[in-house]
C-alpha positions, 0 to 999 in steps of 0.5 A: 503669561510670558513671565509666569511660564519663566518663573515655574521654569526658574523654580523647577530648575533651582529645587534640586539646587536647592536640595542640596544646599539645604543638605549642606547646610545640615550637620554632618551626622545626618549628611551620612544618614541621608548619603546613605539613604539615597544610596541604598535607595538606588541600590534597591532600584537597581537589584529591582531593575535586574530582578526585572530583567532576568524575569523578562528573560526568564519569560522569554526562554520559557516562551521559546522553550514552549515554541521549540517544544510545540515545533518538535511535537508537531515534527513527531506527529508528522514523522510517526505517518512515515515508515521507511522499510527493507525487505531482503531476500534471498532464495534457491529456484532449481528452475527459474525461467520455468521451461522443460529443461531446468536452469537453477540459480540463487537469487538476492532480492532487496526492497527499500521503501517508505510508507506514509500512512493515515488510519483514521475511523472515517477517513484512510489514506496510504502511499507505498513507493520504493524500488525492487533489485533483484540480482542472480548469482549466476545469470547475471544478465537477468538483474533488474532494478524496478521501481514501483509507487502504490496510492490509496485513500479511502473515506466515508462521510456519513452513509456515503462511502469512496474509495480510490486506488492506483498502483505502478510498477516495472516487472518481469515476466518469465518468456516461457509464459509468453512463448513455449519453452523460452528461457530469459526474462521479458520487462513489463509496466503495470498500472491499475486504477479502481475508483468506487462510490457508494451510499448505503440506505436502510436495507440497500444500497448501490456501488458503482465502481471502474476499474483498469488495467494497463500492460506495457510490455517491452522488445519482441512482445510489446505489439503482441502482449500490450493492452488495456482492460477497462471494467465498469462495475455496478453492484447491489446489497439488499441486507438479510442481516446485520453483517449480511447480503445479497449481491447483484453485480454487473461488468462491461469489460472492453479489451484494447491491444493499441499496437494492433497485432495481427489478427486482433486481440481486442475483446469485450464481455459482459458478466453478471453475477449473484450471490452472498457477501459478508457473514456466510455463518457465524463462523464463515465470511467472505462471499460467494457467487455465480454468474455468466460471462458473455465474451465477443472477440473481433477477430471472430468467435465468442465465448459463453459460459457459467463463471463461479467464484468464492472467497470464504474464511472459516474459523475453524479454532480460536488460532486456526483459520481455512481459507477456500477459493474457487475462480472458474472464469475467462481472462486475457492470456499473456501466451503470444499465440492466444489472446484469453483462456479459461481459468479453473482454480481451487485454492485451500489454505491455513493460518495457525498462531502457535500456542506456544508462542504468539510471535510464531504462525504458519501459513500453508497453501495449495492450488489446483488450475485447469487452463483451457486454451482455445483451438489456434487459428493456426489449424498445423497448431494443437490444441493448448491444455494444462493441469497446473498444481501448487503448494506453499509452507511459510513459517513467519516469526516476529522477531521484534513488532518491527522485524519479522524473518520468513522461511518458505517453501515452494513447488509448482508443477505444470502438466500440459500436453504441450511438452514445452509447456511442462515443468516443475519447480522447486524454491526455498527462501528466507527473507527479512523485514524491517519497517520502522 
């Protein structure tokens, strides 16, 4: 076996010797040819192998080109939820700090942000962050600088719906609202948090909800203005129409001052309201409805009245909208001496799309409030009573789909008869928004 495996191992070995020998003994016409040959033999293999090669990398790049393109696909998908903004802003007050004796100034206000937004038919989700500066040519000493950050997701999921808010933000509060006839400005954080489910049935359906309100304010007023509003809500829709509803709504609200001033701010009601939501007419929608406010204060004392409120839009021409509201209800005060009063508002306003130019639109506004302030516990104190009047006239022009400029006017007058309390102000501004 041994010398088996020898012998093919020697005739392996001498074929090519072999080969050759036999090549040489060949005449020398045919040596070339076969030279030849097994060259150009090995020039194919060769242009064969680079062929190959340069295919390979020929496959290679476009794979890397597919995977750099599908990478600044999905880099573009992600980026177009982004919207960096700026709003600027400047504007004329001839009253600023709204108090009897005017102080007029010219303010700057600049608001950069980023938006991330996700509108889908089932599912929306929005975050809003950025920060406010505002600067006063003359009363410098009033500048601040606040950040604020808003979140917003709402989903449905078959006939089940939810919907989940938050906003925070730093703000400030002229002092005249918060003592009669102070000039300046005092700081505040906000926070409100609302979170409603709700399941529609075939001709009903149920919406529990919660919403709450935080303020901190800061300095004098911190243990006399700081508190919580919490509210659970249950509403109820029993459909009339396709796009219309009866309304059943109920609020358990409960009013804490953590610094317990003294006496007590602290609060709670009950209200229940009734009415229509939705398509009032084929050319009004909104909602209307009435109730009654139950509100005990554990200081002593209640307040028991009717509440009324509406919301209505009626499309009064193909480019003219009537907007009407009507609030008639009681609220916390941020007046220092006074913990709620009642509010009595009318509002009236229009929308209108110029014709002549589709980027053009004019919004106007205008309010009427009666406060009613409850007798202080101070009896040396009088009565707080104000007759509060209001008119806007924005003119907004689309300059791009981008970049929109607003020039507005605004008038505000207060007639209380606390003379500390009245004043009258005036502003005109221009700003511009850039959203990218």
């Amino acid at each position: 076996m041994k010398r088996i495996t020898v012998l093919i191992i020697l005739l392996i070995i001498s074929i090519p010797h072999f080969a050759f020998s036999e090549t040489q003994k060949l005449a020398p016409e045919k040596k070339e040819r076969i030279v030849l040959a097994l060259d150009q033999f090995e020039k194919g293999r060769a242009l064969a192998m680079e062929a190959s090669f340069e295919e390979a990398q020929k496959k290679e790049a476009e794979v890397l080109a597919f995977d750099q393109g599908e990478r600044a696909s999905r880099m573009q998908e992600l980026l177009r939820y982004w919207h960096p903004y700026l709003e600027v802003e400047t504007k004329y007050e001839d009253n600023i700090f709204q108090t009897a004796s005017r102080s007029s100034d010219i303010i700057n206000t600049y608001t950069p942000g980023i938006k991330f937004e996700s509108f889908k038919e089932n599912n929306n989700f929005q975050i809003d962050t950025g920060g406010k500066f505002t600067y006063y040519y003359h009363k410098g000493r009033n500048n601040t600088q606040n950040p604020f950050i808003s979140f917003l997701w709402d989903k449905k999921l078959g006939r089940n719906y939810f919907m989940l808010t938050e906003n925070f933000k730093y703000d400030t509060v002229n002092n005249s609202s918060l003592y009669a006839g102070t000039s300046g400005i005092s700081g505040y954080q906000y926070n409100t948090f609302y979170l409603k489910a709700g399941r529609e049935l075939n001709l009903f359906s149920i919406e529990p909800a919660l919403r709450r309100y935080d303020y901190f304010y800061r300095k004098d007023v911190k243990q006399s203005n700081s508190y919580n509003e919490t509210i659970p809500t249950l509403t109820g829709y029993y459909k009339l129409a396709p796009k219309t509803s009866l309304l059943f709504e109920y609020n358990h609200g409960i009013v804490r001052y953590p610094k317990k001033p003294t006496p007590s701010k602290d609060n709670r009601y009950e209200q229940i309201w009734f009415g229509l939501n939705g398509n009032i007419s084929p050319k009004m929608t909104g909602f209307m409805k009435g109730g009654y406010q139950f509100r005990k204060f554990n200081n002593g004392g209640n307040w028991e009245k009717p509440v009324l409120g509406f919301d209505l839009n009626y499309q009064f021409k193909e480019r003219t909208q009537i907007l009407l509201k009507l609030n008639k209800t009681a609220a916390q005060s941020e007046y220092v001496n006074q913990n709620y009063y009642e509010i009595n508002r009318l509002d009236l306003g229009l929308l209108h799309d110029f014709a002549f130019n589709s980027k053009l639109n004019l919004h106007f506004s205008s309010y009427y409030e009666y406060d009613n302030y409850p007798a202080p516990i101070d009896a040396t104190l009088k009565k707080r009573l104000d007759n509060v009047y209001g008119l806007s006239s924005e003119l907004k022009y689309d300059l791009q789909r981008w970049f929109y400029v607003l020039l507005k006017y605004e008038w505000k007058e207060n007639n209380s008869n606390i003379h500390l309390n009245s004043y009258v102000d005036h502003i005109t501004s221009i700003k511009m928004v850039g959203t990218f």
